[in-house]
N, C-alpha and C positions, 0 to 999 in steps of 0.2 A: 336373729331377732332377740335372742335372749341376751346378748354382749349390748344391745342397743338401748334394751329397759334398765339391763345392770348398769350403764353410765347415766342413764338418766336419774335413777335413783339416787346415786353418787352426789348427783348435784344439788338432788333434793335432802341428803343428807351433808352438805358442805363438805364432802370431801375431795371433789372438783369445781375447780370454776366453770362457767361458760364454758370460756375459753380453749379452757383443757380439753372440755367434754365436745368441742366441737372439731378440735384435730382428733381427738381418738374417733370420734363418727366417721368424720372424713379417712382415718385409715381402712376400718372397718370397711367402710364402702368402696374404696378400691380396691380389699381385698377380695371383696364377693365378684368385683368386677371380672378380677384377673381368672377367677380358680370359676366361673363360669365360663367364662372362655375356653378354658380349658377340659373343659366335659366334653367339649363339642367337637375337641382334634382326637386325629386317630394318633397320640403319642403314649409309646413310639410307634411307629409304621411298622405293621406285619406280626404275625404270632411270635417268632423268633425261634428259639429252639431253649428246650427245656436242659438244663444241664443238671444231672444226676451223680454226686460223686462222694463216696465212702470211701476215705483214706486213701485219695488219690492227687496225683499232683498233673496237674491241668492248666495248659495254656492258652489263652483265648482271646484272636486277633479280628480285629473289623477293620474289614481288609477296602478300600476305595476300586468300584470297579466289579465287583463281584457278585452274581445277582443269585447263587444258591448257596447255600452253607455247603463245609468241607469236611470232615474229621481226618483224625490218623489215632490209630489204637480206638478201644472199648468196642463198646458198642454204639452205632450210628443208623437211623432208620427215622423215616417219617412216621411223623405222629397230627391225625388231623389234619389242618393247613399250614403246620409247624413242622417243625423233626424231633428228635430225641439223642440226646448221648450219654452214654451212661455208662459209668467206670465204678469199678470195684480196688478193693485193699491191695496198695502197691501198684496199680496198674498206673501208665502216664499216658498221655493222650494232650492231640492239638487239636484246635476248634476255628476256621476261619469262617468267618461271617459277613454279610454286608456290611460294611460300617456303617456306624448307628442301632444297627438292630438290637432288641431287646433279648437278653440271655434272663430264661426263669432259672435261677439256681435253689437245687436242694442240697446240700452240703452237707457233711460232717467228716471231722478229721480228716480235712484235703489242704493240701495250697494251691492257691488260684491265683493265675495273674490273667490279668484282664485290659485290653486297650482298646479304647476306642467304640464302645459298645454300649449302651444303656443296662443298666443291673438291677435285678428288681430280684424277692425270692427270701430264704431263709440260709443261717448255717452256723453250727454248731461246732465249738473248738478248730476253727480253721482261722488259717491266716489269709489274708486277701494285698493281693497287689493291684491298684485301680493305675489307670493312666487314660485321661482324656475322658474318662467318662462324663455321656450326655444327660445321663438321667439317673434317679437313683430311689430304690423302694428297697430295704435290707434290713430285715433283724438279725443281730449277731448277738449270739451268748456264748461267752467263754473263748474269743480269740481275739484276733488282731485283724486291724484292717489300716492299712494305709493308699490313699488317691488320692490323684488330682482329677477334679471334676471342672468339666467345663456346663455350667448350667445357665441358658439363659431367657430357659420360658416355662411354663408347664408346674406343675406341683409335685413335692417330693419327700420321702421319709427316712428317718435313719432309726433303729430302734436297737440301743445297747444295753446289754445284762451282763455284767463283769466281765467286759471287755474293754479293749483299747482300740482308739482310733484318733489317727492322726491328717484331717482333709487339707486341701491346697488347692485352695481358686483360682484356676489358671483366666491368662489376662480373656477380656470378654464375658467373661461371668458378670449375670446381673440378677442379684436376688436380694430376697430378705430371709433372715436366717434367723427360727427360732428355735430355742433348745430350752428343754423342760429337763432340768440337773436333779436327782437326789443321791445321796451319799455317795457323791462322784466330785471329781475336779475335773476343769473347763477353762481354757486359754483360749483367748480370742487376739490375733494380731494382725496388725497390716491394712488398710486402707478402707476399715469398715467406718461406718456411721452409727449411732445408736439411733434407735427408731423404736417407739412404742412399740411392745413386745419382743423386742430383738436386735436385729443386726443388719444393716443394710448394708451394699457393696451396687456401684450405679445405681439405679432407678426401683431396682426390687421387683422387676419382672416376674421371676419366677419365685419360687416359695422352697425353702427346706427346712422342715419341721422335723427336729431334731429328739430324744427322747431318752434320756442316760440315766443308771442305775448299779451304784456301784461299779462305777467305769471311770477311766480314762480321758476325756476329749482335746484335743488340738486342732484350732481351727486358725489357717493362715489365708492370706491373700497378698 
């Protein structure tokens, strides 16, 4: 509501036309459309399993076909209607999952490679390896992160603090992509659209709200 009087005033101070102010209403409005919708899905499907890891290096597969999580090394134990794993300094450890399901990560000083799985969570001076990810909610401060996400519905965040991140929208992705930069640099390449507030790729289905700060960004498609 408040994006809707801030354009109207615009107009009433000439610094939109109509015209302007009746496509920005109109994005506005589809985007209340899409991100209500999405309140109402259970995304992603199931608790998932919480990943815990302090200077550990961790690989983490969403296996097709699989209908309870796996580990090998740390520690593995149900938690809730979830499970839990959880590695300590030096330890390694593998994580299979349903594919798709959501991994809550707590991190610091780990490497993690990840495929196939929805990522959501925090983590601190680690490096991250994504591949096929469906979904994505991640603050990261102080490492690296490089993925290809597959995103093509639902609402999603990226949150950087002197870090680096390098994403890649694998074909089928359909969003609009927007990124709030300060004292950071931001590449955008490949088959995007520009679109009031940001960056489209197909129809902008889904949403990734982006959030950089003395960081890094690469974003391809």
């Amino acid at each position: 509501m408040e994006d809707k009087r801030r354009i109207l005033e615009m107009v009433r101070e000439g610094v939109l036309s109509p015209e302007e102010a009746l496509e920005l209403l109109a994005v506005l409005e589809d985007r209340e459309v899409r991100e209500g919708s999405v309140r109402g899905e259970a995304w992603p499907p199931g608790p998932g399993v919480r990943l815990v890891a302090g200077g550990a290096d961790v690989e983490v597969v969403g296996k097709k076909g699989l209908t309870l999580p796996e580990a090998e090394g740390g520690e593995f134990r149900q938690e809730g209607e979830g499970h839990l794993f959880r590695l300590g300094v030096g330890e390694e450890g593998r994580l299979w999952v349903p594919e798709g399901s959501l991994v809550r990560l707590e991190a610091k000083g780990s490497n993690l490679e990840l495929s196939r799985v929805a990522l959501s969570g925090q983590a601190h001076g680690c490096n991250l390896e994504g591949e096929e990810l469906s979904g994505l909610d991640l603050r990261l401060v102080a490492g690296n992160l490089e993925a290809g996400l597959l995103l093509k519905e639902g609402s999603h965040q990226l949150d950087l603090k002197a870090a680096n991140a390098e994403l890649r929208f694998l074909p089928g992705s359909d969003l609009l992509l927007e990124v709030e930069a300060r004292l950071s640099s931001l590449e955008v390449e490949g088959a995007w659209t520009r679109a009031p507030g940001g960056y489209r790729l197909g129809e902008g289905r889904a949403v990734l709200r982006v959030r950089v700060f003395a960081s890094n960004l690469e974003v391809g498609a």
